[in-house]
C-alpha positions in Angstrom: 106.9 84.1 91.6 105.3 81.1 93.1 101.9 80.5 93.7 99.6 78.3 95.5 96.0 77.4 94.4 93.2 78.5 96.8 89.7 77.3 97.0 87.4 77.7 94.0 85.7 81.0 94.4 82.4 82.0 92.9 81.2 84.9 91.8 78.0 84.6 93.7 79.6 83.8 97.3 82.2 86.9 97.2 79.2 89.0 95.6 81.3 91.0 93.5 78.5 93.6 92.2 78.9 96.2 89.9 82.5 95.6 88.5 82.7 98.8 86.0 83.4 96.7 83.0 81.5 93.8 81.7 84.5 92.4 80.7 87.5 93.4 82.7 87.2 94.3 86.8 90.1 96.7 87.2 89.8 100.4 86.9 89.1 102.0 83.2 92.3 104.5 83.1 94.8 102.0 83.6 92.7 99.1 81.1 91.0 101.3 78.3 91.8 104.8 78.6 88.3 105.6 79.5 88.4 107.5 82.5 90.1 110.4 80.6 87.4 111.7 79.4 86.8 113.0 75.9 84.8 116.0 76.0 82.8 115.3 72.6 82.3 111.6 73.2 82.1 111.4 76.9 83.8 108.0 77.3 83.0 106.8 80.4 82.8 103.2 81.0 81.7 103.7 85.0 78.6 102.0 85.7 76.0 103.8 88.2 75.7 102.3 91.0 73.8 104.0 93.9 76.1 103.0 97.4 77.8 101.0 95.0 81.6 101.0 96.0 82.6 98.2 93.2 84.8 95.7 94.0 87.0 95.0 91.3 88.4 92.2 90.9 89.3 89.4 88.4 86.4 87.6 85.9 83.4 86.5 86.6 83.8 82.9 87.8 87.4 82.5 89.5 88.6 78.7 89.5 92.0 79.1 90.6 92.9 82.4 92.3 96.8 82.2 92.8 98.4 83.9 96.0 101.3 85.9 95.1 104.5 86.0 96.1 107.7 88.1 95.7 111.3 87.6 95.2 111.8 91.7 96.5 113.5 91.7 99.9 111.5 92.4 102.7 113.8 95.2 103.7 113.5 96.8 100.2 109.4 96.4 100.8 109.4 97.9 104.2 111.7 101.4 102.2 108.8 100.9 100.1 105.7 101.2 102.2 107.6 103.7 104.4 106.6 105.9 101.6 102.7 105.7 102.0 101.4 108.2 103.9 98.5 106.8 105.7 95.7 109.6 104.4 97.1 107.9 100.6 96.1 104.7 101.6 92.5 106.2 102.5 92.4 108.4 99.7 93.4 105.2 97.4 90.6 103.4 99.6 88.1 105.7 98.6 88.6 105.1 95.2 89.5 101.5 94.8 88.4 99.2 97.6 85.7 97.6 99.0 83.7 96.3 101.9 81.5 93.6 102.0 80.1 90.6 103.9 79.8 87.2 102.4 76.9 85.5 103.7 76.9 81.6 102.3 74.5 78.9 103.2 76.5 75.8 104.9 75.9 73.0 106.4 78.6 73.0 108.5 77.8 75.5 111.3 74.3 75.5 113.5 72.9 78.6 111.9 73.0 77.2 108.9 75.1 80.2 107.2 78.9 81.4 107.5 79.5 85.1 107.9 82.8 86.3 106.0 83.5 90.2 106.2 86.0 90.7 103.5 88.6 94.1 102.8 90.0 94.2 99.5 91.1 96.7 96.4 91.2 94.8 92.9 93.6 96.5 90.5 95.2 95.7 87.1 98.2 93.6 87.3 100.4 96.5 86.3 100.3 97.9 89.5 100.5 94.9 91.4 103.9 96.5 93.2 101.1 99.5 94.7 99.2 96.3 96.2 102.4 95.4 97.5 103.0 98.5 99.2 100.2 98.7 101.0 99.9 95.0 101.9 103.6 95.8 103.5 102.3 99.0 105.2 98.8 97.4 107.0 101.1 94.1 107.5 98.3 92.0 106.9 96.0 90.7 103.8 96.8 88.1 100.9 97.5 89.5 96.9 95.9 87.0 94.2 96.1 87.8 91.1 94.2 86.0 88.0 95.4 86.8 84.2 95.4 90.9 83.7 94.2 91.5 87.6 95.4 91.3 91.2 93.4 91.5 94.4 94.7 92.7 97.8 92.1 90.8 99.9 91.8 91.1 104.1 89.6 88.2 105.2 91.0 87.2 108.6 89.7 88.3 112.1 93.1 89.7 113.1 93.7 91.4 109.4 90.5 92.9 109.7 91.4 94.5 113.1 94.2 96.3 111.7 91.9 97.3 108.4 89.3 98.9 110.9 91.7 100.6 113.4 92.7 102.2 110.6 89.8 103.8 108.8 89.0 104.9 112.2 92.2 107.2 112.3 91.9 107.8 109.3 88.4 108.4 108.0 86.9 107.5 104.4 85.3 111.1 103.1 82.9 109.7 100.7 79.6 107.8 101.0 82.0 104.5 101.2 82.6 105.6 105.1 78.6 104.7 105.5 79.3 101.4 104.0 82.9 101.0 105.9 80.7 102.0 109.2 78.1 98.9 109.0 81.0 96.7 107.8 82.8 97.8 111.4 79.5 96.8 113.0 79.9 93.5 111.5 83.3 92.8 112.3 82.2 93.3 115.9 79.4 90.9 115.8 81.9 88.1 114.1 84.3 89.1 116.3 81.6 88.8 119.3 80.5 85.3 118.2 77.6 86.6 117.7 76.8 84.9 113.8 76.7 81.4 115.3 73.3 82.4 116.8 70.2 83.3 114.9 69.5 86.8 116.3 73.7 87.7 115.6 73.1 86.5 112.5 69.9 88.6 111.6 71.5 91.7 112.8 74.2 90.9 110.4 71.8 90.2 107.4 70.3 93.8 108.5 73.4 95.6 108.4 74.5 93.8 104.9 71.2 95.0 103.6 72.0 98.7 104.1 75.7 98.2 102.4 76.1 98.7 98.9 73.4 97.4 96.6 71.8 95.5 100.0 71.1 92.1 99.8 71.3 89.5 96.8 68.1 88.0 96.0 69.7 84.4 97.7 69.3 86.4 101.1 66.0 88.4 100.3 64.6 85.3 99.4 66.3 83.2 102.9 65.5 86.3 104.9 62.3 88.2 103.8 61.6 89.5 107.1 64.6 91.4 107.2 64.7 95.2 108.0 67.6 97.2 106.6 69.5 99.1 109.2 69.6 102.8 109.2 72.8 104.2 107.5 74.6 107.1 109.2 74.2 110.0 106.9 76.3 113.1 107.2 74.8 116.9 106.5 75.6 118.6 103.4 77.4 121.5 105.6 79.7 117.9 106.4 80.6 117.2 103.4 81.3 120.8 101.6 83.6 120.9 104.7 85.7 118.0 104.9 89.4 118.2 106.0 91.1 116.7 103.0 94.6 116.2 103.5 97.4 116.6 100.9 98.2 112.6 101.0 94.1 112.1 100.6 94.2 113.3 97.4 97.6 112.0 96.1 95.6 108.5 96.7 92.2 109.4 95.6 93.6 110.6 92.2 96.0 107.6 92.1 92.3 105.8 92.1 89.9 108.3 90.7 91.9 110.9 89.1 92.9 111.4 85.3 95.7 113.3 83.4 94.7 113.8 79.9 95.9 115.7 76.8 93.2 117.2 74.2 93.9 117.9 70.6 90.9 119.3 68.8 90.8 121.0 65.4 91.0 125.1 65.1 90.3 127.4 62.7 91.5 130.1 65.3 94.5 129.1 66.0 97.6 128.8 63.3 98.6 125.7 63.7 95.1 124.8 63.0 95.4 122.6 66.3 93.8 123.4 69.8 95.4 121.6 72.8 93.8 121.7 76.0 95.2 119.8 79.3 92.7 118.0 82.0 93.1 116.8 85.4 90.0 115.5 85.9 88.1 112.8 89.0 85.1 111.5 88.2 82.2 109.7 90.4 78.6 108.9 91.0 76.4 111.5 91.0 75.9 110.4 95.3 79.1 112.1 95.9 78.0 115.7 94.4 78.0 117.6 97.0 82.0 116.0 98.4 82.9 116.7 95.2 81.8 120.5 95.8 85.2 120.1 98.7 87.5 119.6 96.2 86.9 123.4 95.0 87.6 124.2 98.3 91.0 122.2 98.7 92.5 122.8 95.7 91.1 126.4 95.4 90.3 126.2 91.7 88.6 124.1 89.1 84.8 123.3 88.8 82.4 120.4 89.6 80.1 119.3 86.1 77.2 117.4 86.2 75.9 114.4 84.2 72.3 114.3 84.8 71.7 111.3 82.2 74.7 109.6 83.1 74.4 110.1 86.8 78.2 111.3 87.1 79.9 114.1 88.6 83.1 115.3 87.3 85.7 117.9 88.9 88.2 119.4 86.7 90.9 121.9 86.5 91.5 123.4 82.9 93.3 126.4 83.7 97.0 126.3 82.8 98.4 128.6 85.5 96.3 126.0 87.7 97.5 123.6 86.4 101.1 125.2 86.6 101.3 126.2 89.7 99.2 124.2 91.9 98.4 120.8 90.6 101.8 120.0 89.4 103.4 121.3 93.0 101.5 119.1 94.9 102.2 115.6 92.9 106.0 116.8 92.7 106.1 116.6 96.6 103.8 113.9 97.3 104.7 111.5 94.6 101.7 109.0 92.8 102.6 105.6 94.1 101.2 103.1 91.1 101.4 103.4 87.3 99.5 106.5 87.1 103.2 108.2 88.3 104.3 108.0 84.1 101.0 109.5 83.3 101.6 112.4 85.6 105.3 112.9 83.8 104.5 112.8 80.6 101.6 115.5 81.2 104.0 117.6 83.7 106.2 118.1 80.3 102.9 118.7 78.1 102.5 121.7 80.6 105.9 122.8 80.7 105.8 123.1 76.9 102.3 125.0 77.0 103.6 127.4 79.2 106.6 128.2 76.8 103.5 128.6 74.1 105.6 125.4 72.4 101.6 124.4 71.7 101.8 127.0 69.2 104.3 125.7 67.2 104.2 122.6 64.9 107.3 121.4 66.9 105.8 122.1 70.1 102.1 120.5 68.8 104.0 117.3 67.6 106.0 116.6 70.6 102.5 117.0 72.5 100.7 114.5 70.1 103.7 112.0 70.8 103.2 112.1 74.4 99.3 112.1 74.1 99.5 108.6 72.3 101.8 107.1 75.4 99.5 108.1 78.2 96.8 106.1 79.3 95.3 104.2 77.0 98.4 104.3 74.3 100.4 102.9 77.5 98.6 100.4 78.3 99.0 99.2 74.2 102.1 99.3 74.2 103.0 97.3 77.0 
């Protein structure tokens, strides 16, 4: 690798709200293990942000962001990101990215404030080769990366024309595509020269306010006159019917999505041992009713809500579900990051359920092996 050291960055200028770990800013399941939920403890280290699509990246003051580069040949990269569908990269995009606006007071411009729309997903470095991929498949965007994290960040004009022409083929399904449709409006405006003049500028600060969390005090306090713009909602009868595609929900489980092994005591059972197997998504209680079309599209499983926590979870318990759906689909349209060796080791958990191995000390112990490896006992022992 070599590097090159960018700009100091602070947290406060790239507004990165509502990272899901105090400490770390990369997703749970591939940190901590946390996203896996344990039924009795409920582990979830999501925070609950209401149209809050976290961007996660790196710590919380960023000196020296370093730009990554790879020794891979660029004909081995493109074979790579020939193997993204483009509905994974909005299904990952659902999960793991972000859009916001940077709004920064300078001296330097007439308006007295620079407008920066900004793209990015924010992952753990491990799958830095997934950021990779897709950076190869847009064909724009820069990858820094910052001790246990990498960023995949779009900041430039002509970048962000390729991010939007995108997401308008291929729609966002949850709440994020309210957030990814003001952002659009915004790149328009910049685009338009319209945030060198104080009016542009105000109908930027109004469509920021409606993203996300809204504004940050900074701007409340610089703008108090500002009205939010209305967000686009869609109907309940949208959402309960969107048109999910296979690839979609390769990459939102690649983001959102969880394969876990549970091992309870049982005094009904002769081993004395109860194993249970889980795939299992998890989000904000805002996206209950999308969740409800993941029912529909995988034609099993049920949606569970978490009134005190504000979550929704979907899951699919049912072995012969399990057996003959979910593991079909990820067979033909492989997971593209680190979460692949997750899905392997619990594709032979459910081959040996099916042969009722679980029943069998043999059988029990060679699922307790490849419980400790997934997850969070892989990322330990890395």
């Amino acid at each position: 690798w070599s590097t090159v050291t960018s700009q100091k960055i602070l947290k406060r200028e790239m507004e990165y709200r509502g990272s899901k770990s105090d400490n770390l800013s990369v997703k749970e399941q591939r940190v901590d293990g946390h996203r896996c939920v344990n039924l009795t403890h409920l582990r979830y280290t999501l925070m609950g942000f209401e149209r809050n699509y976290q961007i996660k990246i790196l710590s919380n003051q960023i000196n020296t962001l370093r730009r990554s580069y790879t020794s891979i040949s660029k004909n081995l990269l493109y074979n790579l990101s020939n193997n993204l569908n483009p509905w994974y990269l909005t299904g990952f995009s659902d999960a793991e990215s972000n859009f916001t606006v940077r709004i920064i007071k300078s001296n330097s411009v007439k308006v007295g404030w620079t407008v920066q729309p900004v793209f990015q997903i924010g992952l753990h470095k491990r799958d830095f080769n997934l950021l990779e991929k897709i950076r190869t498949f847009l064909g724009v965007g820069e990858i820094y990366h910052k001790e246990e994290s990498c960023n995949y960040m779009v900041q430039s004009l002509k970048g962000l024309k390729v991010i939007v022409n995108h997401f308008e083929k291929y729609p966002l399904l949850t709440k994020k595509l309210e957030d990814f449709k003001l952002f659009s409006q915004i790149v328009t405006l910049v685009n338009q020269k319209e945030h060198l003049t104080i009016s542009g500028l105000h109908k930027i600060i109004s469509l920021r306010a409606s993203m996300n969390l809204g504004l940050p005090e900074s701007l409340k306090t610089a703008f108090p006159d500002i009205t939010p713009a209305v967000r686009s909602i869609r109907s309940d009868e949208e959402l309960l019917n969107s048109n999910i595609a296979p690839s979609w929900m390769v990459g939102f489980t690649e983001g959102e999505g969880c394969f876990s092994i549970r091992i309870t005591k049982s005094s009904t059972v002769k081993t004395g041992w109860q194993v249970q197997l889980r795939y299992n998504i998890t989000q904000h209680s805002i996206d209950k009713v999308f969740m409800n079309s993941l029912v529909k599209f995988w034609g099993c499983g049920k949606v569970f809500f978490r009134t005190r926590e504000d979550k929704v979870d979907f899951q699919i318990l049912r072995l012969k579900d399990l057996s003959e759906i979910v593991i079909p689909l990820f067979k033909n349209m492989p997971l593209q990051g680190a979460k692949s060796k997750d899905f392997v080791d619990f594709s032979k958990a459910v081959d040996i359920m099916k042969v009722k191995g679980h029943l069998t000390n043999e059988g029990l112990e060679q699922l307790r092996k490849l419980k400790v490896g997934m997850n969070t006992g892989r990322v330990a022992s890395q």
